[in-house]
C-alpha positions in Angstrom: 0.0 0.0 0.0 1.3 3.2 -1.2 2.6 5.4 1.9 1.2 8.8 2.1 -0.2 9.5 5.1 0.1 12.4 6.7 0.5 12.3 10.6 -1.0 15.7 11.6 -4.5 15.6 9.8 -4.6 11.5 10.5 -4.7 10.8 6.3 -6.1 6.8 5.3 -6.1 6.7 2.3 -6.4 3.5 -0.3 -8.6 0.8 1.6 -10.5 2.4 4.8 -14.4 1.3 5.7 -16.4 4.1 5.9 -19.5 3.6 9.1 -21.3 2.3 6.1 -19.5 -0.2 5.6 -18.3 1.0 1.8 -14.3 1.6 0.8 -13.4 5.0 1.8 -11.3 6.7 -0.9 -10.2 9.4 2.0 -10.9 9.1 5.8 -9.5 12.7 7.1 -9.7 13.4 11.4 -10.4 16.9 11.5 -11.2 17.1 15.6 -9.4 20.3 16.9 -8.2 21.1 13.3 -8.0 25.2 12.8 -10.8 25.9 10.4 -8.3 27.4 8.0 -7.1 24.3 7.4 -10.4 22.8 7.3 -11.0 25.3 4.9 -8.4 24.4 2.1 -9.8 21.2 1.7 -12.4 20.9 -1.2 -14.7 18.1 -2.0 -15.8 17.2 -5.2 -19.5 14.9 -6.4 -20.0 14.9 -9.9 -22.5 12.8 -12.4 -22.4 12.0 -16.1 -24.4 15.5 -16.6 -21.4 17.4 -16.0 -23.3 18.2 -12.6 -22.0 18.7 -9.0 -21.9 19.3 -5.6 -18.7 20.6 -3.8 -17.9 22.3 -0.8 -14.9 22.2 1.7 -14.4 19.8 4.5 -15.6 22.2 7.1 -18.9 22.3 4.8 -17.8 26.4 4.5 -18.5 27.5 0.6 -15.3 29.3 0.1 -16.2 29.9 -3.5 -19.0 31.0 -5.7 -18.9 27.9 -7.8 -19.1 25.6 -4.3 -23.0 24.4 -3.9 -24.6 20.6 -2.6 -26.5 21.2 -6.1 -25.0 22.9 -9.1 -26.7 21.0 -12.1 -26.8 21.3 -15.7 -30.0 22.2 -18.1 -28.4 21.8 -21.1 -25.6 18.7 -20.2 -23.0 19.7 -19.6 -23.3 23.1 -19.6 -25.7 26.1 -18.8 -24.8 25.4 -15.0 -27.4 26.5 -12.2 -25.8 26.8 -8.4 -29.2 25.8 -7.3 -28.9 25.0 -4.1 -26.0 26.7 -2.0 -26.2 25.1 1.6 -28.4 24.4 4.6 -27.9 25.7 8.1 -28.4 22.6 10.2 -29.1 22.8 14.0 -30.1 20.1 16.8 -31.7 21.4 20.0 -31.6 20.1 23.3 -33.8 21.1 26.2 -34.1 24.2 24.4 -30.2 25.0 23.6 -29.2 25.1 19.8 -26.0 23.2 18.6 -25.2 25.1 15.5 -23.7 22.1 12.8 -23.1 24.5 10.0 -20.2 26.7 9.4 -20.4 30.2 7.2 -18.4 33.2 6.7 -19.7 36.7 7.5 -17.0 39.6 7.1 -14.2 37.4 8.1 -16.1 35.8 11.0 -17.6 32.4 11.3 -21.3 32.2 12.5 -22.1 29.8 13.0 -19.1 28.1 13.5 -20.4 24.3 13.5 -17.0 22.6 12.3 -16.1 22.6 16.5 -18.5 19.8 16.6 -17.3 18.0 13.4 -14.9 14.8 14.0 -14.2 13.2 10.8 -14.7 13.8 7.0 -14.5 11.0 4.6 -15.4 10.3 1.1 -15.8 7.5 -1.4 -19.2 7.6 -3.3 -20.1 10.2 -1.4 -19.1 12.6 1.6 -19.8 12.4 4.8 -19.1 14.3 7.7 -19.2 12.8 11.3 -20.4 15.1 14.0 -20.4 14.6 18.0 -21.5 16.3 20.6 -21.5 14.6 24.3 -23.5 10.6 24.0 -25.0 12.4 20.5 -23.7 10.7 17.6 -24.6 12.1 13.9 -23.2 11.1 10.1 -24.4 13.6 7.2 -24.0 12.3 3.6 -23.9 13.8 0.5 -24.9 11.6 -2.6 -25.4 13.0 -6.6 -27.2 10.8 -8.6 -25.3 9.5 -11.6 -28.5 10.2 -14.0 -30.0 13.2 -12.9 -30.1 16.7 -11.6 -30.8 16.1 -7.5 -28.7 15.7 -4.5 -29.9 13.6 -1.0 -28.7 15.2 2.0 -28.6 12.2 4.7 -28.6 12.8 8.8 -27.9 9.3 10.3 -28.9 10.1 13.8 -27.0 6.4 14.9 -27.1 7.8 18.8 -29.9 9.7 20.3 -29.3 9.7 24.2 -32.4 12.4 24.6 -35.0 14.0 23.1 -34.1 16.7 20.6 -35.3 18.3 17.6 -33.2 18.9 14.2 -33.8 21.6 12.2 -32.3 22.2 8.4 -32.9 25.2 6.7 -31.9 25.4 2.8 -30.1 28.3 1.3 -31.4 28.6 -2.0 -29.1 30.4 -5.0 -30.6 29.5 -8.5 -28.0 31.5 -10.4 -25.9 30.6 -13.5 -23.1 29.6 -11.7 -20.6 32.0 -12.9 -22.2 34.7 -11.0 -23.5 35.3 -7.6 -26.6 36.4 -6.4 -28.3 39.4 -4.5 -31.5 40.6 -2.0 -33.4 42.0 -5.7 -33.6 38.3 -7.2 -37.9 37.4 -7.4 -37.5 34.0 -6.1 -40.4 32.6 -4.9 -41.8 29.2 -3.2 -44.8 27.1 -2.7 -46.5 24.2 -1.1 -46.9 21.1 -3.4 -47.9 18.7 -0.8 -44.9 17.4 1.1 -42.6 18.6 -1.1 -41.1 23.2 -1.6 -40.7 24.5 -4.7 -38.8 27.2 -5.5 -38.4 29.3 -8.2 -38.0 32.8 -10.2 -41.2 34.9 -10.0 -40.4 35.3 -14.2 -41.5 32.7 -16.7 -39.6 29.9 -18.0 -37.9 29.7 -14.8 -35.9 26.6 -13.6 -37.2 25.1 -10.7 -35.6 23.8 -7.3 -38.1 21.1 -5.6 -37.0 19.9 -1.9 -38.7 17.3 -0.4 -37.8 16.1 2.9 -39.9 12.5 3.9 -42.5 12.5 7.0 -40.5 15.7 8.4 -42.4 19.1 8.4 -41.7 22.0 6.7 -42.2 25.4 8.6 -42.7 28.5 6.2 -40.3 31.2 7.0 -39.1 33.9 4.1 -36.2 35.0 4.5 -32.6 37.0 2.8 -29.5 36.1 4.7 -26.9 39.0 3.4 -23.2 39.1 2.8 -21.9 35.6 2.5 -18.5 35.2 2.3 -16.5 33.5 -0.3 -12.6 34.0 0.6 -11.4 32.2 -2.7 -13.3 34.7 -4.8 -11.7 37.5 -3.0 -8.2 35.8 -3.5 -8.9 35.9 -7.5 -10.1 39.6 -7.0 -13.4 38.8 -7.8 -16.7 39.7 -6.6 -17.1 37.6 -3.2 -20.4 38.2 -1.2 -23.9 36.6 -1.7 -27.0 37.0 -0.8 -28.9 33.7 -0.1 -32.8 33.3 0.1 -34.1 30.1 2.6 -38.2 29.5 1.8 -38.2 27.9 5.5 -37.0 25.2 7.2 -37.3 21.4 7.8 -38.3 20.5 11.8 -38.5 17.2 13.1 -39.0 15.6 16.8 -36.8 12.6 17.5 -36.5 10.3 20.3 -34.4 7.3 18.6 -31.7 6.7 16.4 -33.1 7.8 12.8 -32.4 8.9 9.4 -33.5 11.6 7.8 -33.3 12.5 4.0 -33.4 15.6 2.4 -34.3 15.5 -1.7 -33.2 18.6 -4.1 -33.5 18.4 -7.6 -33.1 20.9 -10.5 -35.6 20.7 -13.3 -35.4 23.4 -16.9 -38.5 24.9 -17.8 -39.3 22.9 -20.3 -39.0 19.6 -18.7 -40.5 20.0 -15.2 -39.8 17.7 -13.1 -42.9 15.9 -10.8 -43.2 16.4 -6.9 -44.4 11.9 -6.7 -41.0 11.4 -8.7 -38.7 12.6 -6.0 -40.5 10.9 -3.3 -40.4 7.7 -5.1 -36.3 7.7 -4.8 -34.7 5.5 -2.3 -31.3 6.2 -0.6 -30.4 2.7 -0.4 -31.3 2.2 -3.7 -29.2 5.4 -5.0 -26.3 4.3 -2.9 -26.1 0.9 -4.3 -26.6 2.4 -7.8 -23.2 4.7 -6.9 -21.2 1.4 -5.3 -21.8 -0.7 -8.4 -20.8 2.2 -10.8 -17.6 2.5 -9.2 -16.8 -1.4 -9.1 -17.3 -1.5 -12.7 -15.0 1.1 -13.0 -12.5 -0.9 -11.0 -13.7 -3.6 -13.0 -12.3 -2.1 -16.1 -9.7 -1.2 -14.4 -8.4 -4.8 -13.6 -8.3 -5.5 -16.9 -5.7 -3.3 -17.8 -3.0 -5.4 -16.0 -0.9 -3.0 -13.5 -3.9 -3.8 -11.0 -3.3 -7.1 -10.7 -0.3 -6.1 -8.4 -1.7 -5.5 -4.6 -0.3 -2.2 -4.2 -0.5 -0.9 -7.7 -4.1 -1.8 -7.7 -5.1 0.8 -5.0 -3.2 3.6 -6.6 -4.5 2.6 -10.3 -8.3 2.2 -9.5 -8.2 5.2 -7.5 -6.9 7.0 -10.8 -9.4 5.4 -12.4 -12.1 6.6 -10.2 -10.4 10.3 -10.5 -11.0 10.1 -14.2 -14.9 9.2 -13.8 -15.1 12.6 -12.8 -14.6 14.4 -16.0 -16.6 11.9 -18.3 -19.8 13.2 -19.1 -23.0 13.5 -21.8 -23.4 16.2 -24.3 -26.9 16.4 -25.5 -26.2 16.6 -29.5 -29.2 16.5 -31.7 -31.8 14.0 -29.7 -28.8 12.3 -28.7 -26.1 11.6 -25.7 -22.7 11.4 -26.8 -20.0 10.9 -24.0 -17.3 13.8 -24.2 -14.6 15.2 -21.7 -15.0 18.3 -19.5 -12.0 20.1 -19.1 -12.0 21.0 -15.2 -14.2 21.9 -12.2 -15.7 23.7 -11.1 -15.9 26.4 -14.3 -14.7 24.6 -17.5 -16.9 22.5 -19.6 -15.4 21.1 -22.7 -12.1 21.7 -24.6 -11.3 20.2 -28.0 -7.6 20.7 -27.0 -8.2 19.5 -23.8 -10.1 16.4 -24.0 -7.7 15.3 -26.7 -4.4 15.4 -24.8 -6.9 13.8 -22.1 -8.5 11.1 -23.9 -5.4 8.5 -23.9 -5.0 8.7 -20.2 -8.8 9.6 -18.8 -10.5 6.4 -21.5 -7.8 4.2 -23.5 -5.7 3.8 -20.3 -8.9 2.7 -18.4 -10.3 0.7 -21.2 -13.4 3.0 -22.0 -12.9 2.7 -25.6 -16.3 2.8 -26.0 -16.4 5.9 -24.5 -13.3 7.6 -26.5 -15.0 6.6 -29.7 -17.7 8.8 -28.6 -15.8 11.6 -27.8 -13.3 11.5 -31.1 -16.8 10.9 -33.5 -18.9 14.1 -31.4 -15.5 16.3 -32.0 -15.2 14.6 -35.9 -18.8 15.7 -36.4 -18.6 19.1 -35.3 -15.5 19.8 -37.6 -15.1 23.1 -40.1 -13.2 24.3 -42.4 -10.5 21.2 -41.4 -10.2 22.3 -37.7 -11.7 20.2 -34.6 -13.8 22.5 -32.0 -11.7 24.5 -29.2 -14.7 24.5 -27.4 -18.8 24.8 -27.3 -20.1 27.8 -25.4 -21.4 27.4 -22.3 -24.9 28.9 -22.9 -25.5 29.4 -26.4 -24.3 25.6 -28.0 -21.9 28.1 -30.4 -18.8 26.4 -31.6 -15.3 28.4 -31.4 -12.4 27.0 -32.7 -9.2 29.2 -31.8 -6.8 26.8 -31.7 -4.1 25.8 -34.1 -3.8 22.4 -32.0 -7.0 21.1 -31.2 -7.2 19.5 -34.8 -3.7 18.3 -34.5 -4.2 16.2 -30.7 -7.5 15.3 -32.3 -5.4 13.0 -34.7 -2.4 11.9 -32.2 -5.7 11.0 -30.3 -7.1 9.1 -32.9 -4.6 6.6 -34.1 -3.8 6.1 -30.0 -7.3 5.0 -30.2 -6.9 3.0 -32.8 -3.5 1.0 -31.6 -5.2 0.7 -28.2 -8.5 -1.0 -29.0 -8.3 -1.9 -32.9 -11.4 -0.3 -34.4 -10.4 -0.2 -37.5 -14.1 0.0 -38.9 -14.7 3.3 -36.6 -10.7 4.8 -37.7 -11.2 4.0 -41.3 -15.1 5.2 -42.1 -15.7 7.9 -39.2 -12.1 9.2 -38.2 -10.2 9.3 -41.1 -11.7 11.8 -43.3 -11.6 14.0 -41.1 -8.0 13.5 -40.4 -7.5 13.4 -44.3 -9.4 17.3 -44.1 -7.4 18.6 -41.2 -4.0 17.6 -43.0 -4.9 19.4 -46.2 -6.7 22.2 -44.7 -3.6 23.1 -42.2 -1.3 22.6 -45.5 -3.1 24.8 -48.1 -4.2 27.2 -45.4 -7.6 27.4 -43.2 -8.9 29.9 -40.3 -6.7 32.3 -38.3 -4.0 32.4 -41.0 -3.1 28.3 -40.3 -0.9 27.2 -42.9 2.1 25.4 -43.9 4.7 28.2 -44.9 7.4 27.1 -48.1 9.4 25.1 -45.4 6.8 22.5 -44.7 6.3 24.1 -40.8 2.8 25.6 -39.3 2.4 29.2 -38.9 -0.5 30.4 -37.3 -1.9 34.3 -36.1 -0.3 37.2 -35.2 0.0 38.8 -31.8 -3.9 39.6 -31.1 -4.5 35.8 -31.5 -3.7 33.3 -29.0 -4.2 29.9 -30.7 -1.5 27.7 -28.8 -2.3 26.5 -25.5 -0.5 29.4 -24.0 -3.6 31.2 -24.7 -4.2 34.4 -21.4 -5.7 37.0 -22.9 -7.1 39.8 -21.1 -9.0 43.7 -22.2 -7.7 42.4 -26.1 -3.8 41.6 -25.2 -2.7 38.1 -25.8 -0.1 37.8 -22.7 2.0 34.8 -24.9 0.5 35.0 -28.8 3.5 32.9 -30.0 2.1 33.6 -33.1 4.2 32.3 -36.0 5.7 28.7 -36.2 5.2 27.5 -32.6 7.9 24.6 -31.7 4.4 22.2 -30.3 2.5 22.7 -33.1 5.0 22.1 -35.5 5.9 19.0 -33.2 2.2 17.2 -33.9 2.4 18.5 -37.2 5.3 16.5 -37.9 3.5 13.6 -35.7 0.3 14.0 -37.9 2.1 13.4 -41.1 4.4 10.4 -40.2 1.3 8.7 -38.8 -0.3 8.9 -41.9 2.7 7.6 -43.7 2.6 4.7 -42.0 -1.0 3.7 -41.6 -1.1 4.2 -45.6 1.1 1.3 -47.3 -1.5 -1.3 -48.5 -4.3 0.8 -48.8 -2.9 4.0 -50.8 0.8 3.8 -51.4 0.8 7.1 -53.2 -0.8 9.2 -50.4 1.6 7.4 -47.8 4.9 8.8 -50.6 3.1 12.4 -50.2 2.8 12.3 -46.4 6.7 10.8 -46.4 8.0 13.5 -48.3 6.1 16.1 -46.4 7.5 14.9 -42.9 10.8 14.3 -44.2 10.9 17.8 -45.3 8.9 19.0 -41.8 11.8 17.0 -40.2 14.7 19.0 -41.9 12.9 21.8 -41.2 12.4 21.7 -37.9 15.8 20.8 -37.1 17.4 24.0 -39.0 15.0 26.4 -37.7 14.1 25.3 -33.7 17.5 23.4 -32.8 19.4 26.1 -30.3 22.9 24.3 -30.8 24.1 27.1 -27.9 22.0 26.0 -25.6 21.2 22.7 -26.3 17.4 22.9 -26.3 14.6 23.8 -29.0 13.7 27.4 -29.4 9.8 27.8 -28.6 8.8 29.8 -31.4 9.6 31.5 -34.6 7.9 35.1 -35.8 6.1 35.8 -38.8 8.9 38.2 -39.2 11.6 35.3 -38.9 12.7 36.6 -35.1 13.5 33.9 -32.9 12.0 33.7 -29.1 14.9 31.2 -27.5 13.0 31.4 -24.2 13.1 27.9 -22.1 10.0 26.5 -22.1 8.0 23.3 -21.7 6.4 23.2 -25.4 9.7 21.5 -26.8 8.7 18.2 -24.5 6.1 16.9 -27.0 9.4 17.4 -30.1 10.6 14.1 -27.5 7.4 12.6 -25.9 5.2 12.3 -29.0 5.2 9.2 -31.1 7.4 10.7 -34.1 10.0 13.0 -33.1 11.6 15.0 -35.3 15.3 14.9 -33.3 18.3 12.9 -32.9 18.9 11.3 -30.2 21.5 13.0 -28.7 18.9 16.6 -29.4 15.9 14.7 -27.6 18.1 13.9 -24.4 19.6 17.5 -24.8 15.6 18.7 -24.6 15.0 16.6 -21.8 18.3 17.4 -19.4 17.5 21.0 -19.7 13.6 20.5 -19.4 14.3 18.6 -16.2 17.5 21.0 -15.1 15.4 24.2 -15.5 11.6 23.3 -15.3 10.5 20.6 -13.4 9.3 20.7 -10.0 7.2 18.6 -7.7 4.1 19.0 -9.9 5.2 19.3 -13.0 6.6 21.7 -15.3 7.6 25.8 -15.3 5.5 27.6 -18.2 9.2 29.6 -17.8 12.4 29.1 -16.0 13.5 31.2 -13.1 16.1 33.0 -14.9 13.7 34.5 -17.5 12.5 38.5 -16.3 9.2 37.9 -17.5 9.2 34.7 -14.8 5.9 35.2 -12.4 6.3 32.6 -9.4 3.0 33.3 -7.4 -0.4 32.7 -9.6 -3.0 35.1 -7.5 -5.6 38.6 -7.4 -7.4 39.7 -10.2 -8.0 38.2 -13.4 -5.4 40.8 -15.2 -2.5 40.0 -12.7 -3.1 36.4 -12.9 -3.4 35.9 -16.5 0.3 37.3 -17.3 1.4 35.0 -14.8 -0.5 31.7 -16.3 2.3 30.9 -18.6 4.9 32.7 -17.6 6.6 30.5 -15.0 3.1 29.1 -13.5 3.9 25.0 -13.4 0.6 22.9 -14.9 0.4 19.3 -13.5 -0.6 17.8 -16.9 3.3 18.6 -18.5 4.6 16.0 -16.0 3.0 13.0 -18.2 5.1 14.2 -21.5 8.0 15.0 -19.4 8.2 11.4 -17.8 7.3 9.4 -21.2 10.4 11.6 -22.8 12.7 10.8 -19.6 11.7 7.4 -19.9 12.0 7.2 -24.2 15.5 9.0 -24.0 16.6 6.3 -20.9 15.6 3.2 -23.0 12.7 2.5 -20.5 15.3 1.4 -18.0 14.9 -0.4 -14.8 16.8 3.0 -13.1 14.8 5.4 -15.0 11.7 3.8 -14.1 12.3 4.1 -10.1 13.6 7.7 -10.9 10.0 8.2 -12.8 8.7 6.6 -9.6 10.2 9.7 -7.5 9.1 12.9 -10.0 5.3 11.5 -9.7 5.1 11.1 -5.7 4.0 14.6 -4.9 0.9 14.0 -7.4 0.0 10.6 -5.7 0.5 12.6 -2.5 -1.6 15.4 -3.5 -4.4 13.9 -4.9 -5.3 12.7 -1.7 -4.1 15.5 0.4 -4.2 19.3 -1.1 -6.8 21.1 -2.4 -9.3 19.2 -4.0 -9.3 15.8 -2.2 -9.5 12.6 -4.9 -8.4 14.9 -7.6 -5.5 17.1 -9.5 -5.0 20.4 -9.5 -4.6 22.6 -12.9 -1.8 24.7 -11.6 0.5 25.4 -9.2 2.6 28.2 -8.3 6.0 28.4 -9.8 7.5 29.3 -6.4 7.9 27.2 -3.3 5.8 25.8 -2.0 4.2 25.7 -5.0 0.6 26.2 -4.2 -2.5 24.9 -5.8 -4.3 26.6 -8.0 -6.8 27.2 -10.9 -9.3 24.6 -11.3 -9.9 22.5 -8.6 -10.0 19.3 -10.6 -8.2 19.6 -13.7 -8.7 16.5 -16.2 -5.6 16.4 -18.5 -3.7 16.6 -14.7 -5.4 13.7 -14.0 -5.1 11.9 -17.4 -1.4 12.4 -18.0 -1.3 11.7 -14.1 -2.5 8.0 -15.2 -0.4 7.8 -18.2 2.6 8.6 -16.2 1.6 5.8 -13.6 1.1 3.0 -16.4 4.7 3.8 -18.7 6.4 3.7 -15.2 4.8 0.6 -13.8 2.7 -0.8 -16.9 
């Protein structure tokens, strides 16, 4: 069992029991834990809707995004923070024990995490409250299918009569705002169950509905919320929440109580006699058998058969679920990749460079077949989709390398599950367009320049993956002929070449010649003899920006490289000398004067620092596969693998968001999480990096 436990916060990880009975994923003692420690701990519930719940350990939103209900009206986007929290209270003999913790101008009332003892997670959260011979468990469960939440109290000791009372703060927001006092929400009786809603038409709906308990009518605004994270990222940070009443029940002996939310869109309202026909035990065993057939699956990819390396591997594995989701396309569901949580949905460029690791390294390939046909079908003018709005359903695609992952995707897909009937009739045309739209010339300026290479924008565009921009200024355009691009370009075409002999021996000559020449190419024009790495890009005016950074990894990592062996170990001695740290790699070394160390305040501040020295967790999987390539696959280089990916076991069960990966992380010591909360291509390359070293 992998060892990373952490003695002051009491970590188990890999293998607990939860008081259910279930494996716990994390088991965390927080008795007599400051609550700003409590407080940068996230948890994260999602569903195949590209809904979720999340919140911190202390049950404190700290963020506008966190909710027990944020679901999704068009899946998976058009995101509704629903329902924000409840303020839960038991009294006894007429005294109040406060179980809920908020933040009110930097105080906490109430301040309920005193009485919390433990947190733990595995299909759901649960938090494990005492106070004297009292004994209560709340759980948090999302339903895989649908847009509601069950909010659990497992009263397992009742000593004395009391009374519990939970009061639901109510946002119905698109979750990239927050709310105030002037919203019309409303609420009615519809016989056991509240609804709540806009006093506008075609407003979603909230419906709560909490079994034999009553509910006591009380109206009210609770002002200024607190959300500290927001205020970090110099955004707006207080909220008004509106509470229709409150739920009130008399107990004498050990019971459980459940508390029903669900989200219903206008047009598909959803019926009080439906929610109070839903079973806990039934939704719970619903969320244990989904997760053992994703360890199923799991165990058939062979590092799990190994004791140890099984715990680690199907916890990845879990960690992946949480990014594959439905997009509603034309009457149908077609699986696709969201990008990160809590405010991405899906990326072209990131579900791409996520797809080998999230679904082919967990044998989903039903699942990546889905994802590479929805992308294929959405293609124009020869490019793949950067991304689908989150509201309207428009497609953008400002990105020179979405189209070119899309195809290093594909034939991974391909090798990995050999569906050559999908590849050949659904994949490759598209391929076949991308290639001869990128080399006679398509959107943003994209075309192959006399040399064979990719040139792309100018410097209002930002079309890599280096792509801050902020008030119109593009903080790294690297517009010209980036070294990446030019890196899968070369990948792309060598690909072809050899998935053509047999079937069309004069297209596989023309994609030959056109990497041989992309090879000589790229060696001449990117190959910084002085320094022994690979410049990062070339301007449309022929100037050359020499700056050390981690797009030359793919020249080694990907399939085809372009370099000599001596040049790709070169790369990757002064990728590893200069860049890497704990948790992956620089955007910019140190020495640079553009370098940015810390990633925080407003939006302006921390979008020059994204790229410019700001280390992202998913660069670690192309580092390690180019360490490994450049080492032979060595027994040594394997263990030495084994060391750079620690800290990203460690974390992902430890900082920030627990079960997942972070998106960034300060360049700086101590190189603090950032960004997204749960980042997918940190997780996928996370995997990847796992299965090279120990596959």
């Amino acid at each position: 069992m992998l060892a990373l436990q952490k003695a002051e916060n009491k970590w188990s990880l890999f293998g607990n029991k939860s008081r259910n009975g279930s494996p716990a994923a994390v088991s965390i003692s927080t008795a007599n834990q400051p609550i700003e420690h409590l407080l940068t701990r996230e948890w994260l519930l999602t569903n195949e809707r590209g809904s979720y719940a999340s919140s911190t350990i202390a049950g404190c939103n700290t963020r506008g995004y966190h909710g027990l209900l944020i679901g999704s009206l068009n899946p998976p986007v058009n995101r509704i923070m629903a329902l924000a929290n409840c303020l839960e209270m038991v009294i006894v003999k007429g005294q109040s024990f406060n179980l809920s913790t908020f933040e009110f101008n930097d105080k906490f009332t109430p301040a309920g995490h005193s009485l919390l003892k433990q947190f733990r997670q595995d299909f759901g959260v649960h938090f494990d409250y005492e106070l004297d011979k009292l004994k209560l468990t709340k759980s948090i469960y999302l339903l895989r299918d649908k847009d509601t939440v069950a909010l659990v109290y497992d009263f397992t000791s009742v000593p004395e009569p009391l009374d519990f009372v939970s009061r639901p703060f109510v946002g119905l927001r698109d979750f990239h705002t927050l709310q105030h006092s002037h919203a019309p929400l409303c609420a009615k009786r519809l016989g056991d169950s509240v609804l709540v809603r806009h006093d506008v038409p075609n407003s979603c709906e909230l419906l709560l509905n909490c079994p034999s308990v009553n509910f006591v009518v009380d109206r009210q605004w609770w002002f200024n919320f607190v959300y500290r994270n927001n205020r970090e990222r110099g955004q707006e940070f207080t909220e008004d929440l509106w509470t229709p009443g409150f739920f009130k029940c008399r107990m004498e002996t050990p019971t459980k109580i459940v508390l029903w939310a669900n989200l219903s869109p206008p047009w598909a309202r959803y019926k009080p006699d439906e929610l109070t026909k839903l079973d806990i035990d039934t939704v719970r065993e619903d969320l244990l058998r989904h997760q053992e057939n994703i360890k199923h699956k799991a165990g058939s990819m062979g590092v799990s058969r190994n004791g140890n390396r099984a715990s680690i591997f199907e916890t990845l594995c879990l960690t992946a679920e949480e990014f594959i989701v439905k997009r509603q396309t034309n009457n149908h569901q077609r699986t696709t990749i969201l990008a990160g949580y809590p405010w991405f949905a899906d990326w072209g460029r990131d579900a791409f460079i996520a797809l080998p690791g999230l679904l082919l390294a967990t044998g989903r390939f039903d699942e990546a077949k889905s994802v590479l046909t929805t992308f294929a079908s959405a293609a124009d003018e020869g490019m793949i989709p950067n991304r689908f709005d989150d509201r309207s359903g428009t497609t953008y695609f400002n990105s020179v390398d979405a189209s070119l992952w899309f195809i290093n995707a594909a034939f991974q897909y391909l090798q990995a599950g050999g569906d050559s009937n999908t590849f050949n009739q659904e994949l490759m045309p598209t391929i076949r367009w991308i290639i001869e739209s990128y080399h006679k010339g398509t959107r943003f300026d994209i075309h192959a320049d006399t040399d064979g290479l990719i040139t792309a924008g100018n410097d209002q565009t930002q079309l890599t993956w280096m792509d801050a921009k902020y008030d119109g200024v593009a903080f790294t355009p690297r517009c010209g002929k980036a070294v990446e691009v030019n890196a899968l370009w070369y990948n792309s075409l060598c690909l072809l070449a050899q998935h053509q002999p047999g079937l069309d021996t004069e297209n596989a000559e023309q994609y030959k010649q056109m990497a041989d020449k992309v090879r000589t190419s790229f060696c001449e024009l990117f190959w910084n003899k002085s320094k022994g790495y690979l410049n990062d890009c070339i301007l449309p005016d022929g100037a050359v920006d020499d700056s050390l950074r981690p797009n030359q990894i793919f020249a080694v990592s990907l399939p085809y490289s372009p370099l000599s062996p001596s040049q790709q170990k070169s790369v990757v001695k002064a990728v590893q000398n200069q860049l890497l740290t704990p948790y992956g790699l620089r955007t910019l070394n140190v020495q640079n004067s553009r370098y940015q160390g810390i990633y925080t305040g407003p939006q302006q501040q921390r979008d020059e620092a994204y790229h410019q020295g700001t280390v992202w967790a998913f660069l670690l999987g192309p580092f390690v596969e180019s360490f490994l390539k450049v080492n032979g696959f060595s027994r040594k280089s394997r263990k030495k693998a084994a060391e750079f990916i620690k800290p990203l076991l460690r974390h992902l069960n430890e900082d920030s968001c627990l079960g997942s990966v972070s998106e960034i992380f300060d360049g700086d010591m101590p190189h603090k999480p950032r960004g997204c909360i749960a980042q997918s291509w940190s997780v996928a390359e996370l995997i990847r990096a796992y299965l090279l070293i120990n596959g």
